[in-house]
C-alpha positions in Angstrom: 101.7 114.9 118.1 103.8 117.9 117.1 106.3 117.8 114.1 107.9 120.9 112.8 110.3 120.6 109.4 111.6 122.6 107.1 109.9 124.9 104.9 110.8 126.4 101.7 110.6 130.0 99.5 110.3 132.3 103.2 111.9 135.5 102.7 112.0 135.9 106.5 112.7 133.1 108.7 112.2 135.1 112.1 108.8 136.6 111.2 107.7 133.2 109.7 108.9 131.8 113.1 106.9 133.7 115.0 103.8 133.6 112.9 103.9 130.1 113.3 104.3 130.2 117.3 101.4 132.4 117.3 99.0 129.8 115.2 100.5 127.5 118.1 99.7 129.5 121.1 96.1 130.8 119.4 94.2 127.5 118.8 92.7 124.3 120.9 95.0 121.8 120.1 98.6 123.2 119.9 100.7 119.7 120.7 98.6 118.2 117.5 100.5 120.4 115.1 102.2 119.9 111.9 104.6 122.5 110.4 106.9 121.6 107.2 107.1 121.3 103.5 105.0 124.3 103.3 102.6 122.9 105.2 100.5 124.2 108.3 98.1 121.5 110.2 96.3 121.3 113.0 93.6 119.1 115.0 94.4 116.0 112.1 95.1 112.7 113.5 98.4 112.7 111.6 98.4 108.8 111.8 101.7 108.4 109.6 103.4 109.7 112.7 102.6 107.4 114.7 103.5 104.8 112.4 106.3 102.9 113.7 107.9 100.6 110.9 107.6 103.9 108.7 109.2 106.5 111.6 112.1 103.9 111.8 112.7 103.9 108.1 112.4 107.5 107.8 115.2 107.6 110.4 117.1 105.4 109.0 117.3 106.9 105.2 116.7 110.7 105.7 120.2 111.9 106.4 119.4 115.9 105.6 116.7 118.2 106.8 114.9 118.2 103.5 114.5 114.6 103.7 112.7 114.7 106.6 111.1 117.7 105.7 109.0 115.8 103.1 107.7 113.4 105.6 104.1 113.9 104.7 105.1 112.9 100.8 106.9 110.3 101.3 104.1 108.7 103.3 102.0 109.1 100.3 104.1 107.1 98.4 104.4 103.9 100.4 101.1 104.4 100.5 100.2 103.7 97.0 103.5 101.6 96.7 101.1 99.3 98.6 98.3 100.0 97.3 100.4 99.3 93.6 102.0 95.9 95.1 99.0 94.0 94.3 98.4 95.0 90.8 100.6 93.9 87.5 103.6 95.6 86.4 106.4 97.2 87.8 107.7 99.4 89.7 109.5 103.3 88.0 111.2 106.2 89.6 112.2 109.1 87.2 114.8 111.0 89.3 115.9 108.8 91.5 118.6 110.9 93.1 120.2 109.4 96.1 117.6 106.5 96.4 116.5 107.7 99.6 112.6 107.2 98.7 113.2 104.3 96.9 115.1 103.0 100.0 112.0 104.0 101.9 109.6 102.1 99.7 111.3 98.9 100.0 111.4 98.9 103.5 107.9 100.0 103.8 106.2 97.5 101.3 108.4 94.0 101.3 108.5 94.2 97.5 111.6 92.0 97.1 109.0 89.2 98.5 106.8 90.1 95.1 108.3 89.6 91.2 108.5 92.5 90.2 111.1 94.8 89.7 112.1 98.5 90.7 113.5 100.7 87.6 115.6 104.2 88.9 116.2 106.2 86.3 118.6 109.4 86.9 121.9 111.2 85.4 123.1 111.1 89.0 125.1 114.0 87.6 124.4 117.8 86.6 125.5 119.8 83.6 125.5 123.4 82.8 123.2 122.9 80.0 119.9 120.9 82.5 116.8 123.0 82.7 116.9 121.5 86.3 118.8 122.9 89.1 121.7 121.1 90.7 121.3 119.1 93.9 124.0 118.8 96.4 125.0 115.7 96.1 124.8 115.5 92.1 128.6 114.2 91.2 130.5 111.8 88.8 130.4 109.0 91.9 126.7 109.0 93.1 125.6 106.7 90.0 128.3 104.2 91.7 127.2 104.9 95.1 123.6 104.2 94.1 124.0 100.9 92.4 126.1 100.2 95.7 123.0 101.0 97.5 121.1 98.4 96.3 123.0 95.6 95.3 121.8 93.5 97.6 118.0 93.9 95.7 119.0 92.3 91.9 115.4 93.3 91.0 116.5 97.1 91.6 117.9 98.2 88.5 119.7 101.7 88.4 119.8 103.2 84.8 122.1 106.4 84.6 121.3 108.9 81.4 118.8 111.6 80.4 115.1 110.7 80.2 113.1 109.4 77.8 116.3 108.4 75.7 117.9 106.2 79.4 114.7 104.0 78.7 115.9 102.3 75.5 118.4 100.7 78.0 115.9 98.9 80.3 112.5 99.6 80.6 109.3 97.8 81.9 106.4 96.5 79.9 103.8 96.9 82.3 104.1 100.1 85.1 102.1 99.6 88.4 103.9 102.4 90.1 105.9 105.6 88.8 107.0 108.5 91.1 108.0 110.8 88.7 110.5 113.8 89.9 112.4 115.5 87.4 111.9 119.6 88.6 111.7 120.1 84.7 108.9 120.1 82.1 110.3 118.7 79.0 111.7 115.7 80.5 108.8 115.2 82.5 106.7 114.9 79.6 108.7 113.1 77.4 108.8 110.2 80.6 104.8 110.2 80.6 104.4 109.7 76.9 106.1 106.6 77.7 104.8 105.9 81.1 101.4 106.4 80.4 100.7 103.8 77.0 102.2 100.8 79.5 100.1 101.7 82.4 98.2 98.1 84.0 94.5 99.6 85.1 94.4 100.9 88.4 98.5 101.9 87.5 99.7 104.9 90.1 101.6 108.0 89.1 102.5 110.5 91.3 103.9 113.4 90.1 106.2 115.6 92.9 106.3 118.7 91.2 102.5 119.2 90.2 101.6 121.3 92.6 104.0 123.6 93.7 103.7 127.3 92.2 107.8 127.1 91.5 107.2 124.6 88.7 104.2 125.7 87.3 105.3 124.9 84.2 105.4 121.1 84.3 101.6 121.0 85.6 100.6 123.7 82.2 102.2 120.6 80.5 101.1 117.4 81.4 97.7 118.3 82.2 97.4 118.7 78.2 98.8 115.6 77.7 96.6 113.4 80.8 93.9 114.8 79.1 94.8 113.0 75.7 94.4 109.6 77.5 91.4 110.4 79.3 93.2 111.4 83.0 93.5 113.6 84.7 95.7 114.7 88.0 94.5 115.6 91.5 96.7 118.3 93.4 97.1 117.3 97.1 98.2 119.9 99.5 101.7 118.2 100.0 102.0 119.7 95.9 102.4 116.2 95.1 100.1 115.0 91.5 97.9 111.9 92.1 97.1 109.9 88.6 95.1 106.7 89.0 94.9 105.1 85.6 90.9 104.1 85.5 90.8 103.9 81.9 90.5 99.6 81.3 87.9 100.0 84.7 85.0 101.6 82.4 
């Protein structure tokens, strides 16, 4: 069970390279080896490999090599998109980009069999004045090409405009489910402080950014705010943010 990805913020690919063949070569099990999105494993079961349905889907929608990279992420979310499924409220993505792991939830959690509905919020476009960085396929035609993506889903409904303001246009009353993933702090906050009043109990948020050193500045502001409401975030190593809203449970 080997999978090797891309990795990010290396200032020497070769030396990296052979660092990593040497781990390989110098422990027990080196064909049960994971090495990408800045993450080294080995001797783990790594059962989302080895997970049909979601292999095919990852296929299927990852078109680019950070796509794939992110593997290990993206598992996490159909996880809890699951897990979320079953509980009231609906579904959010702040940042939806492309759709790609939006794409990837559907297919991994029959949601259009459910009620409830799937809100993307994005700009879809990038100006000189965003605090985040621009994205390759940021243009004044992916909002189109998005909507395209899904109109087969009429409970997926793709909201173009900066966030928090985009959510006077649509928004749900109840969130079981938010993926939040903005690469900024401001924006990010100013989501939550909307997100987080409408949460149902047992409501999942996972933040992308939380834990990576490069946007440090989003987890200085949000823990501050979780801890308002009583939450707080667990860092997992793939630097995504867990939040599970226990706060109607006690």
């Amino acid at each position: 069970m080997f999978f090797s990805g891309g990795n990010f913020n290396i200032t020497n690919i070769t030396l990296f390279r052979q660092c990593v063949e040497g781990i390989r070569k110098s422990i027990t099990t080196p064909d049960h080896f994971f090495c990408s999105d800045n993450m080294i494993t080995w001797n783990k079961n790594l059962s989302f490999l080895q997970n049909d349905k979601f292999l095919e889907s990852m296929r299927k929608h990852s078109n680019t090599n950070i796509e794939l990279a992110i593997i290990w992420r993206t598992y996490i979310l159909c996880y809890f998109a699951n897990y979320a499924k079953r509980l009231r409220g609906d579904f959010v993505e702040v940042g939806a980009y492309k759709g790609n792991t939006a794409s990837i939830i559907l297919d991994n959690t029959g949601l259009e069999k459910t009620e409830k509905r799937y809100y993307l919020y994005d700009t879809f476009e990038h100006s000189d004045i965003d605090l985040n960085h621009i994205l390759p396929e940021h243009s004044n035609i992916l909002y189109d090409q998005v909507r395209s993506r899904f109109e087969r889903f009429d409970f997926v409904k793709v909201i173009q405009g900066y966030v928090p303001e985009s959510f006077s246009r649509d928004f749900p009353e109840k969130i079981a489910f938010a993926h939040v993933d903005l690469n900024q702090a401001p924006a990010e906050v100013g989501a939550l402080r909307r997100i987080i009043p409408v949460l149902s109990p047992g409501a999942v948020i996972i933040l992308d950014d939380y834990g990576w050193w490069v946007y440090h500045e989003q987890k200085e502001a949000e823990d501050p705010l979780f801890a308002e409401y009583g939450l707080a975030v667990l860092e997992l190593p793939t630097g995504q943010g867990l939040v599970l809203n226990h706060r109607d449970f006690f």
